[in-house]
N, C-alpha and C positions, 0 to 999 in steps of 0.2 A: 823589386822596389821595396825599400824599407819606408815604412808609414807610421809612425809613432802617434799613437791615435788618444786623447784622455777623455772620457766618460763613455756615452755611449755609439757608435760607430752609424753617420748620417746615413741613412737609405734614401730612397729615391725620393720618399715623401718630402722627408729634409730638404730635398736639393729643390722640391717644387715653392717650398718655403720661401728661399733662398733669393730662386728665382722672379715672387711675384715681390720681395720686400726692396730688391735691385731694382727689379724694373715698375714695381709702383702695381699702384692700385690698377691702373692700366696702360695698356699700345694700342694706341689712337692711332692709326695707322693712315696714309695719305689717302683719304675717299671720304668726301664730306659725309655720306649717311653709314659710316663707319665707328661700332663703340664696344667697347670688350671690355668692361670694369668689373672685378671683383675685388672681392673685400679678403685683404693680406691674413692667413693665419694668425695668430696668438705668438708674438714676438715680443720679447720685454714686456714693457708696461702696456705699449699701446698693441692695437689690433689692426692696424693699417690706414691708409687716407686713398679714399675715395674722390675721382678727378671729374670734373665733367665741363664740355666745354656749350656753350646758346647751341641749344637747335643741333647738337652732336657734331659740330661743323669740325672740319679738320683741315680746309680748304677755302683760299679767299683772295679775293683780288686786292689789286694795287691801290695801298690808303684804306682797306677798312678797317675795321676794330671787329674783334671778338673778346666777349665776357669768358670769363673763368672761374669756377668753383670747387673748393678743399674743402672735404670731411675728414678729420681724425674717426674714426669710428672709435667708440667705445675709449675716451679719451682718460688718459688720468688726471688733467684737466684740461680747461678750456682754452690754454695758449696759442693751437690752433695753428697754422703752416706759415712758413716763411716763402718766399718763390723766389726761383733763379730760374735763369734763361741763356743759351748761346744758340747763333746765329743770326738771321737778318732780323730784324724790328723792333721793337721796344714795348713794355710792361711801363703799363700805368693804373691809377686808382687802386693801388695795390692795399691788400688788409688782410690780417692774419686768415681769411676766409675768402681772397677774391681779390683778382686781378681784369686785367683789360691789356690783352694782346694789340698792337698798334701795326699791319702790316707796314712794309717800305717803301714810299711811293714809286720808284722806279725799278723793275727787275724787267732782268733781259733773261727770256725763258722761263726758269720757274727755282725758285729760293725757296731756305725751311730754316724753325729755329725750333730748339727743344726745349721746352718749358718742364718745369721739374716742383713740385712740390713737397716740402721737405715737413715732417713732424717735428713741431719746436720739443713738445715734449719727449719724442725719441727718435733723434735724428737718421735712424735704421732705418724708418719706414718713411717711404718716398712712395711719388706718383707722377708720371711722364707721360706725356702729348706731344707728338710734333706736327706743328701746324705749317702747311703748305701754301707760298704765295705765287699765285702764278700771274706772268709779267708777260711784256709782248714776246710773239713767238719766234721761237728760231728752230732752226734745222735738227731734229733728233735721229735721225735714218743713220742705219749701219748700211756697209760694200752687201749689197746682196748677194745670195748663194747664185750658182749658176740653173739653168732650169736642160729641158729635153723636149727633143723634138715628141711630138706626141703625147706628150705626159703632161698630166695637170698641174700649174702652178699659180701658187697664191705670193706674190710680196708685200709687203708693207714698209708705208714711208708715213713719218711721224713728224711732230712735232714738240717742243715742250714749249707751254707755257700757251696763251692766246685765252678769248674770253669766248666762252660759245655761246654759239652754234660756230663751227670751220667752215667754209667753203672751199672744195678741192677743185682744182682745175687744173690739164692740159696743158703750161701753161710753151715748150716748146717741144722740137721731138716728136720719134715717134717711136710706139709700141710695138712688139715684135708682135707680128700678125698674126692674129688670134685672140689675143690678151686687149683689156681692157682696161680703164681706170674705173671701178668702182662708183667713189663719192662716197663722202659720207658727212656729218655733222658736228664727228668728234676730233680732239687730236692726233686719230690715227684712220688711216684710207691705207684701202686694199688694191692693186693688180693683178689681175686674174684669167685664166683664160688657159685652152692649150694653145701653145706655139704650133706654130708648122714649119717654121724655117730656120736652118743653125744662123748664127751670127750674133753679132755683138751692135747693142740698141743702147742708144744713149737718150734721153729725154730730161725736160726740170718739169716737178709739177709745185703749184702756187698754193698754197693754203693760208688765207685770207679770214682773221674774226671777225666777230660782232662792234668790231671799233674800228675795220677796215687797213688795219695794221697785216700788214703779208711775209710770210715765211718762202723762201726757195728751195725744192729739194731737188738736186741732180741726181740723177738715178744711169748706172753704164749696167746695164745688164747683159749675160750671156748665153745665150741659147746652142747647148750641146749637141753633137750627134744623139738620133735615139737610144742607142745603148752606152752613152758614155756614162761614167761615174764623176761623184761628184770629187773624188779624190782620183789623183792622175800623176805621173811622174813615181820618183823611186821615194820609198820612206820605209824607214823600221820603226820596231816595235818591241814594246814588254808585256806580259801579263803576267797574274797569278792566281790565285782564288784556292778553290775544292774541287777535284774530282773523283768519282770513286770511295767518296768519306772521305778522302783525306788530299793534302797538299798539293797543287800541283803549279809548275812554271812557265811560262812559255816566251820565247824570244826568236827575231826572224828581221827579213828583211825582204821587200817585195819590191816588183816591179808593176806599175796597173798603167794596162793601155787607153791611151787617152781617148782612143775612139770604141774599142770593144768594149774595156772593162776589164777585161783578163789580165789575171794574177800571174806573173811569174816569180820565183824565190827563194828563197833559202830557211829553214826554221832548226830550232834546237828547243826540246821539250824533255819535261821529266816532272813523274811523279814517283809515290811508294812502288809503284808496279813495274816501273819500264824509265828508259832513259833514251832519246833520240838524238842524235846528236847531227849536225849538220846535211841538213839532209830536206834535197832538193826538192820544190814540188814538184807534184804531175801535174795540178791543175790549180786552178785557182779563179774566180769572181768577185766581183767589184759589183756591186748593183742598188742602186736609190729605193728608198721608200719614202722621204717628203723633202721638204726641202731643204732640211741640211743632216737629213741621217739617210744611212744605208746601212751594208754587211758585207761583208766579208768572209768569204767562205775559202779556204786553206786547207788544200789535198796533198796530203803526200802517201810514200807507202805505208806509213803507218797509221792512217784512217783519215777522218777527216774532222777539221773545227768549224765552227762558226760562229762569230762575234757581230753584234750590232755595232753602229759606230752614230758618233753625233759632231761633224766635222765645226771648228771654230769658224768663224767667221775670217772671209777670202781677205788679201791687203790686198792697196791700191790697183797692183797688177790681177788680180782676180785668183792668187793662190790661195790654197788652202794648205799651214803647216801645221796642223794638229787634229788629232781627232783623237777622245776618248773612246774607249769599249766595251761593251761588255758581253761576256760570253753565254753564249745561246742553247750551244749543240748538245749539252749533257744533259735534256734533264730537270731535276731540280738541285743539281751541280751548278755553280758559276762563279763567274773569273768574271773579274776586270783591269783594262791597264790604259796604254794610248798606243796610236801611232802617230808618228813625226818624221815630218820633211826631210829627207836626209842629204845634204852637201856630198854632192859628188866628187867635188875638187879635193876633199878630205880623204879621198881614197889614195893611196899611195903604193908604192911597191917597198916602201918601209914600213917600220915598227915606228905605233906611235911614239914620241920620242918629247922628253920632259917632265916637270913636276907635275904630279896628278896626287889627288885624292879622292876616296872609295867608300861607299859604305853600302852593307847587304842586310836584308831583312829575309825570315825565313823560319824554319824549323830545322833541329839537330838529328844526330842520330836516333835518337831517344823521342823522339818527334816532341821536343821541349822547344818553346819560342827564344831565340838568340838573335844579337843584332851582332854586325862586325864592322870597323870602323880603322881607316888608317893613310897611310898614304908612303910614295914611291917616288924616285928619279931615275928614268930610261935613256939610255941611248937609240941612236936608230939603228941599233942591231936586236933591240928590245931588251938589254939585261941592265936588271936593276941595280940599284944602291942608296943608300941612306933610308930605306925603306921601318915601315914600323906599323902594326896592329894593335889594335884592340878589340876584345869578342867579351859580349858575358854569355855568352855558352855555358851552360851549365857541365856540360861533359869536357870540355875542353876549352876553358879560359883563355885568356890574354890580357897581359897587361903591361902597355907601354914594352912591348915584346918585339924581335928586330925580325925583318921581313927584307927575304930574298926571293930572285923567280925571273921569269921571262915574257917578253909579250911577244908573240908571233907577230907578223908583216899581215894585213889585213887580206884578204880574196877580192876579187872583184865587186861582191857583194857586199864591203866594208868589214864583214865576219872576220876574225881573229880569235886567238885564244889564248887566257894568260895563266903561267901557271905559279901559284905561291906556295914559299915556303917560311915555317915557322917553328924552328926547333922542328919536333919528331912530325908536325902535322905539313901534309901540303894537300892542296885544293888546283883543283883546273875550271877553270870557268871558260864561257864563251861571252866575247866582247860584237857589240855592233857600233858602228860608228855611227852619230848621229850627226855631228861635225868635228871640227877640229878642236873642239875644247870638251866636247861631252861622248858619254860610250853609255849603254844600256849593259848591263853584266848581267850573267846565270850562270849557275852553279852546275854544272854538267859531268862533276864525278859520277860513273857509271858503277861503281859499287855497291851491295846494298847497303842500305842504312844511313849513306850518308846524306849530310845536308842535303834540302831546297830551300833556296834561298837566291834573292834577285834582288836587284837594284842600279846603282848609280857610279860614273867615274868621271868625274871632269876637271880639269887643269888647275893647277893652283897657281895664283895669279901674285900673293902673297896680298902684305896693306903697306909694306915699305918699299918694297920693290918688287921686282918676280921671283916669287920663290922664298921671298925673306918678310918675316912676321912679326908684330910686337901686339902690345894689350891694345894696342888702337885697332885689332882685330873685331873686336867687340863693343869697339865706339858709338856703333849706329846699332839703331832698335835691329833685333832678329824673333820673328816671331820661331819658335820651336810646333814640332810636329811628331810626336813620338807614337809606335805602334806598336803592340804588346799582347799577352793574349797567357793566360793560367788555367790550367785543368782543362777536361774534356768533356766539360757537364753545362751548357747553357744557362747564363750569360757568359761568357767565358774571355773575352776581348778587356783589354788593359790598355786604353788610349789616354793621350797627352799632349795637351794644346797649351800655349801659353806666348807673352813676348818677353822679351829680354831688352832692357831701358837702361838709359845714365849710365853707360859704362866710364867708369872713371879708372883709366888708363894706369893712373901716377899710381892710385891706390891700389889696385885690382880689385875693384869691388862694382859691382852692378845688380841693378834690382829686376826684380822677377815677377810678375803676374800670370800664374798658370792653372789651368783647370783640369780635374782628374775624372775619368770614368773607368773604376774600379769595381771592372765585373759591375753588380747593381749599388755597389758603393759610390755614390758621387759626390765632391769635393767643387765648387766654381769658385772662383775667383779667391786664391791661394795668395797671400800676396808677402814678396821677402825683398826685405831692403838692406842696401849694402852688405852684397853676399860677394864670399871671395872668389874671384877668379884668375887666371893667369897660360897664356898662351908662351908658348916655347916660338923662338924667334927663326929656328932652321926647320923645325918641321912645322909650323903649323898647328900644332897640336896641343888642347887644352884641355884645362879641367875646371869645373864649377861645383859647387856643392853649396843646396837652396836646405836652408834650415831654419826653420820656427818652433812654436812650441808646441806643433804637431805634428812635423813632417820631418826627415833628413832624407834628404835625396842627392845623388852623387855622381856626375856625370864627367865624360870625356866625351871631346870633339876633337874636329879635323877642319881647319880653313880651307876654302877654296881661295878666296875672298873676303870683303873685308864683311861681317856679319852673316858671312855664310856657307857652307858645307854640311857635314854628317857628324851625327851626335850618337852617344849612345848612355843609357843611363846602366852603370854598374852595381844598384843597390838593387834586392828584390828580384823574384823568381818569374816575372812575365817577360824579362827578356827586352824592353823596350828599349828602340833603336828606332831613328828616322832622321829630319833633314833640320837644318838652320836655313831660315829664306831671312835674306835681306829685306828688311822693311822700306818700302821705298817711300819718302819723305815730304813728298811735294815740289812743285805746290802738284796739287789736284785740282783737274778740267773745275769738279762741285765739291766745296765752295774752293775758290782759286787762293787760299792760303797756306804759306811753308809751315810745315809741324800739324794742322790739322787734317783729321780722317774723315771723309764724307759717309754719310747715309744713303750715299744714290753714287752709282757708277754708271756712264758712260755706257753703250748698247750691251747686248744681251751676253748672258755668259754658258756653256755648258759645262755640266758637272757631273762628277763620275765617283762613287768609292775607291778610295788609293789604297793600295797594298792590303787588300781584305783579309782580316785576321778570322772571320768565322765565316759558315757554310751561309751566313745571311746576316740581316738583308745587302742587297748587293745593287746599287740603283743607277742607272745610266737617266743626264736629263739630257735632253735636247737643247732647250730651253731656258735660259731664266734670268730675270731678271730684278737687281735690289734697287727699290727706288724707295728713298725716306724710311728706310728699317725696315722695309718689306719685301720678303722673299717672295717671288711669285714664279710659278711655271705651270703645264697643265697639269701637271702629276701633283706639286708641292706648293706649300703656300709656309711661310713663316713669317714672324716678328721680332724684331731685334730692338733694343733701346742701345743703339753704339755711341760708345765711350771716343770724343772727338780727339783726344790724348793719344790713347792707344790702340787708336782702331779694332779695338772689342765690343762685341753685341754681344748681350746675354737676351734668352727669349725661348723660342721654341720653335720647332716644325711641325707640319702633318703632312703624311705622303703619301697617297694612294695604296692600300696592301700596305704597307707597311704601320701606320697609324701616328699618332700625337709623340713624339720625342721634345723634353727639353734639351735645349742646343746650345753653341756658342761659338761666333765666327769672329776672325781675325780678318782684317782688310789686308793684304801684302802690295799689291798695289796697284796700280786704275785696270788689270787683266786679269787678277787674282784676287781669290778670296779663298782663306781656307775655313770648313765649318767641321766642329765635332758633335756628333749626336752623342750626348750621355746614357749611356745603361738603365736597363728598367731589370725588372725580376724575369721579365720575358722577353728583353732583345735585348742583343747585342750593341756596345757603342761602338761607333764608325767613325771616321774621316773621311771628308770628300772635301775634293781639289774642284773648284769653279774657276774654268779657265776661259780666254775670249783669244788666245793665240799659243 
């Protein structure tokens, strides 16, 4: 990455600067006896504004009013705050020192609007509250996980919005015998109990305010064999992480019995030491630890692994397609990736056959950080044409360079193996099929020195037709996701988040907001308008290049789709390379409008570190949940002030072990969110993928 940097080079302190002058004096966060104000460093003229809302309240029922108060600290005069506001309710009494929040007499659930205070004297320094209106209740419960015979299980059925105290009740149905309803007085009630008997229990329970307004929750619960898992059926998988000090990959595909648990399967693994390649297990476990994580333990002859897992929430039918990992068995070694559902009908006695594009993250021979990006057309004999790469490898480049190869006919277990060629270099990877449009890749050359490196292959769908591409490629927002990684001295990771706006076709030009964690350099909110771009119409294949008067950076991409596939940036020695996710637009469930980003999503999410570029931290959650810029799970908590435009939060984390990170999450859309932690002088920055399917 080349970084053209003038005066002196922001550290971490800078970026906390950065951080508290974006997001204001304070994140009021949704919990009425909740307040976090501090006073902005020394920026410009002024020294920041100070927010405070009557009695700390950040919570309020239908039709009330709350007062509001701006301090410029240390002002260079007395002009004193102007105020803006979006979402539900209305600002009155308003004065350069003091407003009057007006909630909305009517919300179904529970509504929010962000009030913002802005320094007339230096418009840099802001301070943001969002205040929460909660309206009669309705049904907040997610598909609950499955439970087991014998084993203890707690669920939960919620609501949002009602006035308390809740009354929970019974209200038809019955509970799987053993278990209980709780009760409680809040918007959320527990079930509880051990089961004693498999089956499948349907019940609604009532929860009823203090104004006698009633929410319905249907509840289909399942009650497994005692040693069933909570994951069942056939799925593959990827990881990657550290082992050993150094690199290692892992991809597979398993089988887990729906009443033992037992693993059977196929895996392909390689680090600096060893390279395994297809190769079958002897044994293998599936087994719960609450209720929606277990492990995974994976035997073959070449030793054994073991991964925790944090399964997403079941659909309607009570499946489960996803479940993040993270690995256990080395140590203070570890890995993480997912496993996914895998479509069996996608298995064939051919070669996948069609437009595809590809992109691999990893290390080189040199154990230097490369990304590689490109795309192909197959027959169903698997040989390629019109094929084409790009790698910034440092040992061995590519640029806009033509690509030839084969894709073997899939095994029973969906495993395949495709082998490319590019000029003097060629690679063998091993392919899994996850369905008919997506493949998990690993690099499985058995030589020493060469690549690990793993990643992604899925269909090219084109944006004019199938297969055929133009600049309306880049029409819709695409948040970007890049992973990177310089030297071998800690902090060492070279991550990149950002979205990609206003593609304007005719011109080739589109704007860019991207944030950098550079080693303990960090960079947020980057912002480049009308930056040129241009997609080639038969492959797919782009290039962009983001330049201000500090940065040029210079990238090639690969369409899958319209706003989305694998990116790689070719400026700069960390190598970064990762994905374009289509921004999904709306509307959204909260608030139900097209073009705006909510601050709350819809039931719970789990989140994992994707493609981990250092030996740590490496964090698997279970759990968690963004309501009103609030991150929350048992391990992590954070604050976001999100941008309703671009669905960006800037804010911060704190994680159990791992400690206080400032952050910054991208909404992708009502099942994703992607967040990157920025770099300190003593950790590493990361991305993690929060996913609910």
């Amino acid at each position: 990455m080349t970084v053209i940097r003038s005066g002196v080079a922001r550290r971490n302190a800078a970026l906390i600067r950065v951080l508290l002058s974006l997001i204001g004096a304070a994140i009021l966060t949704a919990c009425n006896t909740n307040t976090n104000r501090e006073v902005t460093p020394t920026v410009g003229v002024d020294t920041g504004v100070a927010l405070e809302t009557a009695g700390d309240l950040t919570s309020l029922y239908e039709g009330a009013t709350l007062a509001l108060a701006a301090t410029v600290v240390n002002p260079s005069n007395d002009a004193g705050v102007s105020w803006t506001m979006t979402g539900a309710g209305s600002l009155t009494l308003v004065t350069n020192a003091s407003a009057t929040y007006v909630a909305p007499t009517s919300v179904t659930g529970a509504t929010d609007a962000l009030i913002t205070a802005t320094s007339i004297a230096n418009p840099a320094e802001t301070a943001s509250v969002t205040i929460v209106t909660e309206g009669s209740p309705i049904n907040n419960t997610a598909t609950p996980f499955p439970g087991n015979v014998d084993s203890a299980y707690v669920g939960v059925v919620s609501i949002a919005g009602g006035e308390s105290p809740i009354t929970w009740t019974l209200a038809s149905g019955t509970l799987p015998p053993g278990m209980t309803l709780n009760g409680s007085a809040t918007p959320l009630d527990t079930y509880s109990g051990t089961p004693t008997a498999a089956g499948t229990y349907s019940f609604v329970v009532e929860a009823s305010d203090d104004l006698a307004r009633t929410a319905f929750v249907p509840v289909t619960l399942t009650i497994n064999p005692p040693a069933a898992c909570l994951l069942s059926g056939n799925y593959t998988f990827t990881a990657s992480g550290f082992r050993g000090g150094a690199p290692y990959t892992h991809a597979g595909a398993i089988a887990i019995d729906a009443v033992t648990g037992n693993v059977t399967g196929i895996q392909d693994y390689k680090d600096t030491h060893r390279t395994t390649t297809g190769e079958v297990l002897t044994a293998g476990y599936c087994t719960n630890r609450e209720d929606n994580a277990g492990s995974l333990k994976l035997i073959g002859p070449s030793g054994t692994l073991v991964y925790n897992f944090a399964a997403t929430p079941p659909d309607s039918n009570g499946v489960i397609h996803s479940a993040p990992m993270q690995l256990i068995s080395s140590g203070s070694d570890g890995g993480s990736g997912e496993v996914t559902l895998q479509q069996q009908t996608a298995i064939t006695a051919s070669a996948p056959s069609g437009n595809f594009a590809f992109g691999l993250i990893g290390v080189d021979s040199s154990s230097l950080h490369f990304g590689t990006a490109g795309r192909f057309t197959t027959d169903s004999s698997g040989n390629m044409s019109g094929g084409l790469i790009d790698s910034n490898d440092a040992v061995n480049p590519l640029n806009d360079a033509a690509l030839t190869g084969t894709l073997s006919a899939p095994d029973t277990y969906g495993r395949g193996t495709a082998t490319l060629t590019s000029g003097a270099q060629t690679s063998t990877l091993a392919y899994y099929l996850v369905n008919a449009n997506k493949m998990f890749l690993m690099d499985i050359d058995s030589a020493a020195s060469t690549p690990i490196a793993s990643g992604q292959m899925t269909a090219q769908v084109g944006d004019v037709s199938p297969g055929v591409f133009s600049n309306n490629g880049l029409g819709s927002p695409a948040v970007v996701s890049l992973f990177g990684a310089s030297g071998d001295i800690e902090p060492m990771t070279v991550m990149e988040m950002g979205v990609l706006t206003n593609g304007n076709a005719a011109a080739g030009t589109i704007d860019a907001t991207l944030d950098i964690s550079y080693q303990d350099i960090d960079d947020a909110g980057l912002l480049f308008s009308g930056q040129s771009y241009s997609v080639d119409p038969a492959s797919g294949r782009g290039l962009l290049s983001l330049v201000n008067s500090a940065n040029t950076l210079s990238f090639t991409f690969y369409l899958d789709g319209i706003a989305d596939g694998y990116i790689v940036e070719q400026t700069g020695v960390a190598g970064n390379a990762g994905f374009l996710e289509a921004q999904f637009q709306g509307p959204y469930p909260i608030p139900p409008a097209q073009g705006t980003f909510p601050d709350t999503l819809a039931n719970n999410f789990v989140g994992y570190t994707a493609y981990p570029q250092s030996h740590g931290p490496i964090s698997l959650e279970t759990s968690m949940a963004l309501n009103y810029g609030a991150l929350s799970s048992g391990e992590t908590n954070g604050s976001f002030a999100i941008d309703p435009t671009l669905g960006r939060g800037l804010g911060s984390i704190t994680e159990t072990g791992i400690g206080s990170n400032p952050a910054v999450l991208y909404v992708v859309s009502p099942t994703k969110v992607d967040i990157m932690r920025f770099g300190t002088r003593a950790l590493d920055g990361s991305i993690d993928f929060l996913v609910q399917n």
